[in-house]
C-alpha positions in Angstrom: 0.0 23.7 0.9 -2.6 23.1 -1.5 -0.6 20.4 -3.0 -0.6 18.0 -0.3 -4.4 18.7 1.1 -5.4 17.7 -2.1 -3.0 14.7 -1.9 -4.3 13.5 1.7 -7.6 14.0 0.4 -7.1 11.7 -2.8 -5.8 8.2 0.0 -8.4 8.7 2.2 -11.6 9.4 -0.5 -13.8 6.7 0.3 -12.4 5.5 3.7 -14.6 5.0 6.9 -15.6 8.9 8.2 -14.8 7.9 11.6 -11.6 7.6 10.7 -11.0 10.1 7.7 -9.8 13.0 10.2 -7.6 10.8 12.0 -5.9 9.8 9.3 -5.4 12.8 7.3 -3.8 14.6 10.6 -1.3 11.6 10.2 -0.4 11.9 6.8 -0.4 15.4 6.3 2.0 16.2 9.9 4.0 13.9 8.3 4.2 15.8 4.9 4.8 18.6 6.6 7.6 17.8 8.5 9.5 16.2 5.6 8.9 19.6 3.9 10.6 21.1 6.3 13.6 19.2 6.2 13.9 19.3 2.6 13.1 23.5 2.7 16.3 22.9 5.3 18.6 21.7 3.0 18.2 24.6 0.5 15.5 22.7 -1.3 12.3 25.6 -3.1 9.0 24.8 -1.7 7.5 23.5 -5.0 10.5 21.5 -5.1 10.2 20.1 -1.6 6.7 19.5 -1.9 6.8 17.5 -5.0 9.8 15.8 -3.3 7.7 14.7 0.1 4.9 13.4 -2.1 6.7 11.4 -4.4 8.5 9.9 -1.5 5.1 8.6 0.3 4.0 6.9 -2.9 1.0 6.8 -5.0 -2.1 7.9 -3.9 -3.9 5.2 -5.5 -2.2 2.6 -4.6 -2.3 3.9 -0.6 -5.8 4.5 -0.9 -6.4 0.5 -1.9 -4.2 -0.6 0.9 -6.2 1.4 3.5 -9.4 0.0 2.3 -8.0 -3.8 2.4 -6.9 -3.6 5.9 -10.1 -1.9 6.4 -12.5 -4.8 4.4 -10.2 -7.8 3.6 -10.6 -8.9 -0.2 -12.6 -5.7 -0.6 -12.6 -5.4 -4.5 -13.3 -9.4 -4.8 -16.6 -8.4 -2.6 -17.3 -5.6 -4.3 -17.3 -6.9 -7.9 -19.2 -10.1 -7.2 -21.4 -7.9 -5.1 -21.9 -5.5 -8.7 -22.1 -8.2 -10.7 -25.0 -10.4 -9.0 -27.0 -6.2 -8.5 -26.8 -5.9 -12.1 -27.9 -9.5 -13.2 -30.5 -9.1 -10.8 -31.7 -5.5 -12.5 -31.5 -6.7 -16.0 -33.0 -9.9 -15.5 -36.1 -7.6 -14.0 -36.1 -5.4 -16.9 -35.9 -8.4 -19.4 -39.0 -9.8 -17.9 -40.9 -6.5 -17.4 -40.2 -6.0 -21.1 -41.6 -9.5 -22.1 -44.4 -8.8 -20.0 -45.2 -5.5 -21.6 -44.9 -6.5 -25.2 -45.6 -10.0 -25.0 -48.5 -10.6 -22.3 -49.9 -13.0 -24.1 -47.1 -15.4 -23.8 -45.7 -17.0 -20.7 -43.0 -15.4 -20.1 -40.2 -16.7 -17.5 -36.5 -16.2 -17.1 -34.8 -19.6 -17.0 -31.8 -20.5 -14.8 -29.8 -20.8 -17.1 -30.0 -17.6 -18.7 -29.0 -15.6 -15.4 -26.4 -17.7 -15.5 -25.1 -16.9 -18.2 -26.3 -13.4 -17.9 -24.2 -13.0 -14.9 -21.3 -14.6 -16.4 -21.3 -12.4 -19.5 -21.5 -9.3 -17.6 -19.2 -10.8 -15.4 -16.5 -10.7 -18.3 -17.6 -7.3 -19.2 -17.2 -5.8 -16.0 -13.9 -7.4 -15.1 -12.3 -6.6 -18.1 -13.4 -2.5 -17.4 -12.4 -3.1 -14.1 -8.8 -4.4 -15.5 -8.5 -1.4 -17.4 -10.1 1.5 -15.1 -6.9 -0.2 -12.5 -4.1 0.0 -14.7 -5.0 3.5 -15.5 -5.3 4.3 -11.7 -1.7 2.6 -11.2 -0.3 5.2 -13.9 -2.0 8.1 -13.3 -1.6 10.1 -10.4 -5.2 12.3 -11.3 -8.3 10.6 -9.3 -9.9 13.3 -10.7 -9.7 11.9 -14.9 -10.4 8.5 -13.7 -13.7 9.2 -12.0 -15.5 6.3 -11.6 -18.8 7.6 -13.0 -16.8 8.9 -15.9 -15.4 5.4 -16.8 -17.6 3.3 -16.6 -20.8 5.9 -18.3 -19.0 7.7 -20.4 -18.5 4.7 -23.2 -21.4 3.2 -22.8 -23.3 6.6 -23.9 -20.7 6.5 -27.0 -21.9 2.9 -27.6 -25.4 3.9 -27.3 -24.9 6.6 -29.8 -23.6 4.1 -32.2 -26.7 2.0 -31.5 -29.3 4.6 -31.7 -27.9 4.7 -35.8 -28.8 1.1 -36.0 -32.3 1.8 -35.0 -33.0 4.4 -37.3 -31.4 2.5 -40.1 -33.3 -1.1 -39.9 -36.4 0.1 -37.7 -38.1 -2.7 -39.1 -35.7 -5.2 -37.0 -36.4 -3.7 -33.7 -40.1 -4.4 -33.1 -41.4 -5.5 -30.1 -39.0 -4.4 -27.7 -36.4 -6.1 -29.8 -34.9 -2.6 -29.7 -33.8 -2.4 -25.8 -30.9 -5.5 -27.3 -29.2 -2.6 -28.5 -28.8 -0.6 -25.5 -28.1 -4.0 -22.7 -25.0 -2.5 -22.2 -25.6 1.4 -21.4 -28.6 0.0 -19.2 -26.7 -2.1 -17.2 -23.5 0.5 -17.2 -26.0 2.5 -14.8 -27.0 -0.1 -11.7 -23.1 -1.4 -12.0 -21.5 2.0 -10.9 -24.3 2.5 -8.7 -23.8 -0.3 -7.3 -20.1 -0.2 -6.8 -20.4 3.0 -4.9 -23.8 1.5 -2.4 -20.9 -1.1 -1.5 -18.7 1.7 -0.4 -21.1 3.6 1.4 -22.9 0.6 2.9 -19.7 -1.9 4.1 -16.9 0.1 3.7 -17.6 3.4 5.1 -18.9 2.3 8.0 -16.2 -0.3 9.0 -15.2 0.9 12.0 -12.2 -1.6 12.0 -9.0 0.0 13.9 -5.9 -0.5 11.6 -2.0 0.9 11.7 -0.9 3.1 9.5 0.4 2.1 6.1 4.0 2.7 5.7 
């Protein structure tokens, strides 16, 4: 039953490893033996798998619950957590740059453009993270909605479109002036690395002991 491996395999991506084999033993047994009552009442076993999936709920949605009982407020954590990684890479790569192309000027980051550094990519982020979940809460396929694919693949589109500018006014982007363009596919990089270090550092190696999610 191809169908539900891959199913099992989609709620517990991500979870602690400890607990991964546990878990899908639990969910797929149960599968199982709701596929056998349906195939029992005259049901076709496409029909009584789809049937036994549908009834256990999204994948997605199973997957988040598992990982909150697992690391309470975990996407809260994990956004703030991307966010401050990100603000802390650009504002090095900001002042690197300045260094580089400026070393004759003293060159220093102020306060108050972290701040609002981190709150702009703050806004950024949380609206991609709005979108990538409303997707995820439509779409059964974990697959389309890869994270790296999400959050990269746009940002190499906008780049594109950025890359014209360059070539067009040249003249505009001396001086390093010309790494303004690309802020965003730059920082698209450390933010979905990032996102998946919090995973592998907190998350999948919670070995918290949690009930099974009905």
């Amino acid at each position: 039953m191809k169908e539900i491996e891959k199913y099992v395999n989609d709620i517990i991506i991500d979870l602690p490893e400890d607990e991964k084999k546990e878990l899908k033993e639990e969910i797929y047994g149960h599968l199982q033996d709701h596929v056998e009552e349906l195939l029992i009442k005259g049901h076709s076993e496409d029909e009584a798998i789809r049937l036994a999936i549908e009834s256990f709920g999204n994948q997605s949605k199973l997957n988040w619950e598992f990982k909150r009982s697992i690391f309470p407020f975990y996407k809260i954590v994990r956004f703030i957590w991307s966010v401050t990684c990100v603000t802390a890479c650009l504002s090095i790569f900001s002042y690197s740059a300045m260094e580089y192309y400026n070393p004759q000027f003293d060159n220093r980051l102020p306060l108050y453009s972290v701040v609002m550094g981190f709150l702009m990519i703050a806004i950024l982020a949380g609206f991609a993270e709005a979108i990538y979940e409303a997707l995820r809460s439509h779409f059964k396929s974990t697959r389309l909605l890869n994270p790296w694919l999400f959050f990269l693949l746009p940002t190499l589109i906008i780049a594109g479109i950025q890359t014209r500018l360059l070539f067009l006014y040249p003249e505009q982007y001396q001086n390093g002036f010309w790494l303004d363009l690309f802020a965003i596919p730059i920082g698209a990089l450390p933010y979905i690395i990032s996102r998946q270090l919090f995973t592998i550092l907190f998350v999948r190696k919670n070995k918290t002991k949690r009930s099974m999610v009905k």
